[in-house]
MMTF fields as JSON, N, C-alpha, C and O atoms, coordinates in Angstrom:
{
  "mmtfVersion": "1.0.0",
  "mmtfProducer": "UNKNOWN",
  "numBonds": 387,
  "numAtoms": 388,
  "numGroups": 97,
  "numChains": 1,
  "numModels": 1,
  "chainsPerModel": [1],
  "groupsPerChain": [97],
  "chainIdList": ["A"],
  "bondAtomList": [4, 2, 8, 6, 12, 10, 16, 14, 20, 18, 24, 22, 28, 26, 32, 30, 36, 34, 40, 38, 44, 42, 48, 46, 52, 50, 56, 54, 60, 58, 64, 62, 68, 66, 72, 70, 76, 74, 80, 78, 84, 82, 88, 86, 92, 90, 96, 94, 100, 98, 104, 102, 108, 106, 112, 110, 116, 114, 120, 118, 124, 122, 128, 126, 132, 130, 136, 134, 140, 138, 144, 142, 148, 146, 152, 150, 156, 154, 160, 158, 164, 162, 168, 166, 172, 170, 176, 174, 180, 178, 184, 182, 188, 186, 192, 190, 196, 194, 200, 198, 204, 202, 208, 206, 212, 210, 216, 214, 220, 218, 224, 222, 228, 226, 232, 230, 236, 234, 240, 238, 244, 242, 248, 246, 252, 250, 256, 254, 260, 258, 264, 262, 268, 266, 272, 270, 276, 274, 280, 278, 284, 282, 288, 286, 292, 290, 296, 294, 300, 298, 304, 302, 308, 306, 312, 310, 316, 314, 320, 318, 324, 322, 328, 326, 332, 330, 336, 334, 340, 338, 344, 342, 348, 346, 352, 350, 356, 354, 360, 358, 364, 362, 368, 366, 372, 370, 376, 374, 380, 378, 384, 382],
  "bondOrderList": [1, 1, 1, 1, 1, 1, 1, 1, 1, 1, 1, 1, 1, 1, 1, 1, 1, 1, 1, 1, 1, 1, 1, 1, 1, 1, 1, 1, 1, 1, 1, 1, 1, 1, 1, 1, 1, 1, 1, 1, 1, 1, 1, 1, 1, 1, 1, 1, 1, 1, 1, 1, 1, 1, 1, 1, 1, 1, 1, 1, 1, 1, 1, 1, 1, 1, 1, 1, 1, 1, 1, 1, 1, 1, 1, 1, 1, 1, 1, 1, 1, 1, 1, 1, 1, 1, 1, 1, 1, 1, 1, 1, 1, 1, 1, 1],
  "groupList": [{"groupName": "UNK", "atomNameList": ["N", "CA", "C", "O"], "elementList": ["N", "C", "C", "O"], "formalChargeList": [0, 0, 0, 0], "bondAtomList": [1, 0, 2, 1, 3, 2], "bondOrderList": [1, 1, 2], "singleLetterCode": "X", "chemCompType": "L-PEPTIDE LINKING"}],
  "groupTypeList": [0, 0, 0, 0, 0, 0, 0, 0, 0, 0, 0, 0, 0, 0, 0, 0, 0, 0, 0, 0, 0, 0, 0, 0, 0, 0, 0, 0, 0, 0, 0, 0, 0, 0, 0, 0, 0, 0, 0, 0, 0, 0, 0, 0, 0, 0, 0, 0, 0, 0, 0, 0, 0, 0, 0, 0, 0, 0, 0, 0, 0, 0, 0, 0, 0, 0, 0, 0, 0, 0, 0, 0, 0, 0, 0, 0, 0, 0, 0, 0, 0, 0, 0, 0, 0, 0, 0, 0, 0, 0, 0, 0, 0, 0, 0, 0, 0],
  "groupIdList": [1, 2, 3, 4, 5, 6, 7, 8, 9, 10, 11, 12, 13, 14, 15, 16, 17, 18, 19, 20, 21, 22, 23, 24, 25, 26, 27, 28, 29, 30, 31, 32, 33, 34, 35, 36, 37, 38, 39, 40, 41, 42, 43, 44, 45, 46, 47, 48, 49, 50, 51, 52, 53, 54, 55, 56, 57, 58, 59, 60, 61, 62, 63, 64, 65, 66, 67, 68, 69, 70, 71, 72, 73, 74, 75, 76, 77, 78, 79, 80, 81, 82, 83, 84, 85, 86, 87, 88, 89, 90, 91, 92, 93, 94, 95, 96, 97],
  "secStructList": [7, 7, 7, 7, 7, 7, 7, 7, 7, 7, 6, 2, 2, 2, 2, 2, 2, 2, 2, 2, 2, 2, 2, 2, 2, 6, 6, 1, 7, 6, 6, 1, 2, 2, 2, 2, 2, 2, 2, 2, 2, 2, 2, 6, 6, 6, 1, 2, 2, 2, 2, 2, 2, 2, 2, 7, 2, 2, 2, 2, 2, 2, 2, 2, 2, 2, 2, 2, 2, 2, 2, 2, 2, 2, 2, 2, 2, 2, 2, 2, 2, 2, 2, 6, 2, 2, 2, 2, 2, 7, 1, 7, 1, 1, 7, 7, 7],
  "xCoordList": [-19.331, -18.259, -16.96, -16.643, -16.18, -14.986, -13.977, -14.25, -12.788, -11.588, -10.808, -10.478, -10.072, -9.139, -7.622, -6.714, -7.665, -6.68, -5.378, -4.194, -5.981, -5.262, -4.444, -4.855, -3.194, -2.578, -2.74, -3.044, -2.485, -1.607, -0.268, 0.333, 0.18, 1.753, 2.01, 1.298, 3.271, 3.777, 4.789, 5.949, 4.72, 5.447, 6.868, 7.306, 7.955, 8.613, 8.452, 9.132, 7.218, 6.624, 6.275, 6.441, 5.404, 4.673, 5.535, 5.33, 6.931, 7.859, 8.855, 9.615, 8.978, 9.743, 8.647, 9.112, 7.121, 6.166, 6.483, 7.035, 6.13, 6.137, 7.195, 6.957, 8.392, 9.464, 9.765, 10.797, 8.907, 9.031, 8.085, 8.301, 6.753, 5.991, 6.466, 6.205, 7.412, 7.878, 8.711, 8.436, 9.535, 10.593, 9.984, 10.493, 8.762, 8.32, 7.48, 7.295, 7.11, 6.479, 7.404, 7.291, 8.201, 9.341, 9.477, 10.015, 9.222, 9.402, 8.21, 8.687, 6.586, 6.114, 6.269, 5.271, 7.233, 7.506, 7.283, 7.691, 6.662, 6.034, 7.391, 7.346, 8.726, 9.899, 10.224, 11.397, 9.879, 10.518, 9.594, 9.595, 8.787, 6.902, 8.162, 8.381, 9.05, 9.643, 9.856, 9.428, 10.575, 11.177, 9.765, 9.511, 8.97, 8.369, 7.047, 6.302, 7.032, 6.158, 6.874, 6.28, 8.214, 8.387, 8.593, 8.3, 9.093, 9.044, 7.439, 7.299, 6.808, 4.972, 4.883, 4.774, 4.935, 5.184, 5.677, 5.189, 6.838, 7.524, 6.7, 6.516, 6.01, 5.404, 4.543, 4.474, 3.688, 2.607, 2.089, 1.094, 3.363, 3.461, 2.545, 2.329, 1.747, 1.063, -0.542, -0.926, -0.852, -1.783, -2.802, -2.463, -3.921, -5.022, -4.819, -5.476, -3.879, -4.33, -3.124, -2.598, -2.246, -0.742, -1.313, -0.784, -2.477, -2.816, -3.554, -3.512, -4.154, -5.256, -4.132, -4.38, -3.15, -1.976, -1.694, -1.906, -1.096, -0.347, -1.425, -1.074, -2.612, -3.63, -3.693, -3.52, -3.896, -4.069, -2.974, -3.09, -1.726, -0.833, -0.731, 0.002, -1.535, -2.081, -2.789, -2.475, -3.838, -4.753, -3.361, -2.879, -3.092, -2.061, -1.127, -0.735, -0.786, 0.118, -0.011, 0.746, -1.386, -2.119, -2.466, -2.617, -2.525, -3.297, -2.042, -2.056, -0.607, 0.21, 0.707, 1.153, 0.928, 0.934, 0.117, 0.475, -0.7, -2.118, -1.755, -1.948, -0.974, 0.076, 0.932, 1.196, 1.312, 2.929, 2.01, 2.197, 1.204, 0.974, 0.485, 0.644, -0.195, -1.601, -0.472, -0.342, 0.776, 1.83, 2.848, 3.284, 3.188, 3.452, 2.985, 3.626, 1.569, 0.823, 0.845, 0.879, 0.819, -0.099, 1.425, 1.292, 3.086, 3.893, 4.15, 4.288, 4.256, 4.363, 3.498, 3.839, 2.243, 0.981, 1.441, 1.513, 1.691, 2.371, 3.44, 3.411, 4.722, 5.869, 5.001, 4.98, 4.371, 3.713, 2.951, 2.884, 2.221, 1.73, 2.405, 1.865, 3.717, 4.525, 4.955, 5.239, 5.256, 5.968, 5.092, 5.539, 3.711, 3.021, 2.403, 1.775, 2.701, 2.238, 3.764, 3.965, 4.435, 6.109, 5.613, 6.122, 4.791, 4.637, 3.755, 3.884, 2.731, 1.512, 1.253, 0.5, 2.396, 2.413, 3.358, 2.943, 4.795, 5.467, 4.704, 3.946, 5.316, 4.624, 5.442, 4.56, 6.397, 7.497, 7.434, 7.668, 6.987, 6.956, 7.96, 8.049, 9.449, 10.751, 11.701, 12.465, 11.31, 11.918, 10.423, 9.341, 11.317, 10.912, 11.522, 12.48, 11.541, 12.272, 12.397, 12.954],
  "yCoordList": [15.267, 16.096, 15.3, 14.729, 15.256, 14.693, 15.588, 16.662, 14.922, 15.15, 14.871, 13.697, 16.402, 16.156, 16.311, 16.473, 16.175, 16.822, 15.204, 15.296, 14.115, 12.834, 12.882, 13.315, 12.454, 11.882, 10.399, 9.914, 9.679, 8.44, 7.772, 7.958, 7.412, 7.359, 6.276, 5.366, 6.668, 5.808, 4.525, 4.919, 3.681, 1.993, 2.282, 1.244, 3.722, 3.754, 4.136, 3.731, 5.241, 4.999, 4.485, 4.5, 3.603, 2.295, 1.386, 0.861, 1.126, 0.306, 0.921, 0.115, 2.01, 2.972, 3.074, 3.081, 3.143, 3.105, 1.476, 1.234, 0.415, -0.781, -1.313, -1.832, -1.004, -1.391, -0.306, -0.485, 0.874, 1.586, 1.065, 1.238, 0.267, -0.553, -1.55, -1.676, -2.542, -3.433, -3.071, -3.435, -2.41, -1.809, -1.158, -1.413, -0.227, 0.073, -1.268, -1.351, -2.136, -3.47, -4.069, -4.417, -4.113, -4.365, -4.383, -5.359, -3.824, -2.642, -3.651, -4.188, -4.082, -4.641, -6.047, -6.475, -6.884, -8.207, -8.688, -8.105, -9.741, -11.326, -11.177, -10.064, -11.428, -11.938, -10.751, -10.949, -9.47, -8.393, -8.305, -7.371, -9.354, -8.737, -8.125, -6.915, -9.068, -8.634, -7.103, -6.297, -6.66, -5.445, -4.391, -3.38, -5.077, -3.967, -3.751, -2.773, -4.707, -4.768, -3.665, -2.883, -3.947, -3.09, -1.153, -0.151, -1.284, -0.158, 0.543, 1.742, 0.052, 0.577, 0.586, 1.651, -0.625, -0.112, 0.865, 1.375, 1.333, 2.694, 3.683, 4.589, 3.859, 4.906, 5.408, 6.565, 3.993, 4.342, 4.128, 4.09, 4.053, 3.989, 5.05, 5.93, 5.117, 5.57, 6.876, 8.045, 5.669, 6.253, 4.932, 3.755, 5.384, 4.186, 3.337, 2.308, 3.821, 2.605, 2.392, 2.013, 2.376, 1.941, 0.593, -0.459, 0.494, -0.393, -1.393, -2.621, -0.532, -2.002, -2.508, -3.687, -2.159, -2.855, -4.067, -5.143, -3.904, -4.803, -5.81, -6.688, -5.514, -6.135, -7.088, -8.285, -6.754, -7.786, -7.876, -7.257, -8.751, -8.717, -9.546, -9.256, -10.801, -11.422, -11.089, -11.68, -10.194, -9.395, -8.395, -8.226, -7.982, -6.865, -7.537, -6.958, -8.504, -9.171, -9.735, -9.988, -9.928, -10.55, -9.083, -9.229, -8.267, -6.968, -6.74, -6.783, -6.408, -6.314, -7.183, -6.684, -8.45, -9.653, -9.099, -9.277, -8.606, -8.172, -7.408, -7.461, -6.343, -5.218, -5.263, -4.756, -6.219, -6.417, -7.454, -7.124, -8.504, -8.789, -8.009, -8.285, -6.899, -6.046, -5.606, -5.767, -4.838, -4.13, -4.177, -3.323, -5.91, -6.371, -6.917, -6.932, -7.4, -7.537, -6.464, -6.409, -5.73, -4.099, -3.879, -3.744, -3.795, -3.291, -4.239, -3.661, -5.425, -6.577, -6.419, -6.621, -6.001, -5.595, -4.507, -4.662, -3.504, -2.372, -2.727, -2.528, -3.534, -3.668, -4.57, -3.979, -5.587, -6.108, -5.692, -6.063, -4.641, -4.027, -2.921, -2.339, -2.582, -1.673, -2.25, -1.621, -3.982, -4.654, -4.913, -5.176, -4.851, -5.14, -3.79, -3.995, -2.798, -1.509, -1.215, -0.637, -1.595, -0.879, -2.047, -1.752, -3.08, -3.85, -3.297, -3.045, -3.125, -2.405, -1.155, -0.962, -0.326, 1.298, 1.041, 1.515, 0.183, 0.022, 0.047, -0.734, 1.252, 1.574, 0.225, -0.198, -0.201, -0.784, -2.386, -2.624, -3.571, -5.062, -5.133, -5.574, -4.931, -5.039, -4.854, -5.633, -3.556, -3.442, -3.558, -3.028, -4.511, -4.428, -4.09, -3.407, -4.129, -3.396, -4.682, -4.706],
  "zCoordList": [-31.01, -31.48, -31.405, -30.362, -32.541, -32.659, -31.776, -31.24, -31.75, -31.446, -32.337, -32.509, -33.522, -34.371, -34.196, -35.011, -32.411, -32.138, -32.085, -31.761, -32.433, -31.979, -33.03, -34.107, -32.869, -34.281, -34.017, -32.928, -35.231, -34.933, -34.63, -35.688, -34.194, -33.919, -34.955, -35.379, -35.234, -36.206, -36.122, -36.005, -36.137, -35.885, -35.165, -34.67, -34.911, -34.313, -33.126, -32.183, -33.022, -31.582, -30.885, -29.666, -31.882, -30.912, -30.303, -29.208, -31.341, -30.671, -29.721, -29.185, -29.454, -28.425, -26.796, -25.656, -27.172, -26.002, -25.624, -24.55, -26.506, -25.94, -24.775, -23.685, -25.389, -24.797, -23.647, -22.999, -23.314, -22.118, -21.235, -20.036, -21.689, -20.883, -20.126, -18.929, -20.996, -21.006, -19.312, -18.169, -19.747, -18.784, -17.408, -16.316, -17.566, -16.605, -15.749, -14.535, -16.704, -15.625, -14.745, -13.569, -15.423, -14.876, -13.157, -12.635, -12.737, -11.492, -10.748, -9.749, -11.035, -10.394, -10.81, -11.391, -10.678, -11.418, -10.355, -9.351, -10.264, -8.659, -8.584, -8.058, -8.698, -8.395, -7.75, -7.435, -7.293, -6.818, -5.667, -4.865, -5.628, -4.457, -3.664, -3.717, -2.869, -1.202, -1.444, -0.618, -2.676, -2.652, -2.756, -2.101, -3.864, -3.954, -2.556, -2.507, -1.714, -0.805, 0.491, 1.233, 0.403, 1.399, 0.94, 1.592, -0.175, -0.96, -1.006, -1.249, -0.863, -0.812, 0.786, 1.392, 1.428, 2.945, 3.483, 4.491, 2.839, 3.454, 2.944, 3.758, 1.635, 0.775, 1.906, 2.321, 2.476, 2.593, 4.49, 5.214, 4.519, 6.348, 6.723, 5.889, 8.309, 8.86, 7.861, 7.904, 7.186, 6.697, 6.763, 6.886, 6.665, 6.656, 5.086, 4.931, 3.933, 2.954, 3.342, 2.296, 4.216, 4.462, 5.234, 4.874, 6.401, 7.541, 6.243, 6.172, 5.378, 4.653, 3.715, 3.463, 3.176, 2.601, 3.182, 2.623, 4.579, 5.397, 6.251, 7.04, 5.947, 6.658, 5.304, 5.535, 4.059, 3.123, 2.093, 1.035, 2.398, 1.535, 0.474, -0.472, 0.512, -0.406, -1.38, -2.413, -1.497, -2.372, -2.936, -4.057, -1.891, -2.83, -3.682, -4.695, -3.443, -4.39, -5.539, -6.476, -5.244, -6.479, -7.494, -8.707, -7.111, -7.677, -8.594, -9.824, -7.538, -8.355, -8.982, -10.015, -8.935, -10.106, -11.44, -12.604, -11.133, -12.157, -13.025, -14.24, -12.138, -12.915, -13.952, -15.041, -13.035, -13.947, -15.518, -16.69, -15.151, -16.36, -17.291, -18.48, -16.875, -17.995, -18.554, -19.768, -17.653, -18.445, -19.516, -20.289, -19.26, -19.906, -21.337, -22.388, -21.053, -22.237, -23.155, -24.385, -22.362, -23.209, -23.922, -25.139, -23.402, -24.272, -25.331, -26.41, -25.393, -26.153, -27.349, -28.514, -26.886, -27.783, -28.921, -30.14, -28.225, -29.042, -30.2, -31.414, -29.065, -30.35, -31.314, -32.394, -31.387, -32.569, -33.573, -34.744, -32.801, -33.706, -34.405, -35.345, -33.91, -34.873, -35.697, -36.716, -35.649, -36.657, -37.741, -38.857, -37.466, -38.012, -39.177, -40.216, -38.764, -39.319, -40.017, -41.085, -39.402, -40.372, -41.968, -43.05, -41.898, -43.01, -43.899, -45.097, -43.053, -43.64, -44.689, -45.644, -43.924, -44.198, -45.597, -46.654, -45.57, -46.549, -48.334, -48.908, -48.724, -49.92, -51.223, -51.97, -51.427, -51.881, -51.164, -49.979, -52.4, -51.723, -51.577, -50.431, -52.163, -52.431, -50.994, -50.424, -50.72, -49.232, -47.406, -47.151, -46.718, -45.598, -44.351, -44.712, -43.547, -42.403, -41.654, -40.556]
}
C-alpha cells in the first residue's frame, strides 16, 4: 500500500532545508568538541550514559565528528540538488535562475 500523502518539495525548499542542515551541523563542528563536550556533560551528568560519555571521550568525539560530517553532507546535498531541479523544472531555455 502506497502513501499518497508525500508531496515533493520544490527547489526553494530544498534550498531553505539544506542551509538549515548546514547551520544546525554547525553546533557539532570538531572545532567546538571542548564546548560541545562539556555542554553534553552537563546534559547528561549523573546518569549512567553521562559515566559511559566521560569514560569514552574519544569514541564520542569521533561519533560526533561523524555528525557534524553526515550533516553537513546531507545539507550541501540538498542545496545542489535544488540548483539542480530549479534547472530541470524550468519550462523556458531562455530564463534560468
Amino acid at each position: 500500500m502506497r502513501n499518497n500523502a508525500v508531496c515533493p518539495i520544490t527547489p526553494e525548499q530544498a534550498e531553505r532545508r539544506g542551509i538549515a542542515w548546514v547551520i544546525g551541523s554547525f553546533v557539532f563542528c570538531p572545532c567546538h568538541l571542548p564546548i560541545t563536550f562539556a555542554a553534553i556533560g552537563l546534559v547528561l551528568s549523573g546518569t549512567a550514559l553521562g559515566a559511559l560519555f566521560k569514560g569514552h571521550l574519544f569514541l564520542a568525539g569521533a561519533i560526533i565528528s561523524i555528525v557534524w560530517l553526515a550533516g553537513t553532507l546531507h545539507g550541501f546535498n540538498l542545496m545542489r540538488r535544488a540548483r539542480m531541479d530549479s534547472y530541470v523544472r524550468n519550462d523556458s531555455h531562455l530564463t534560468l535562475k
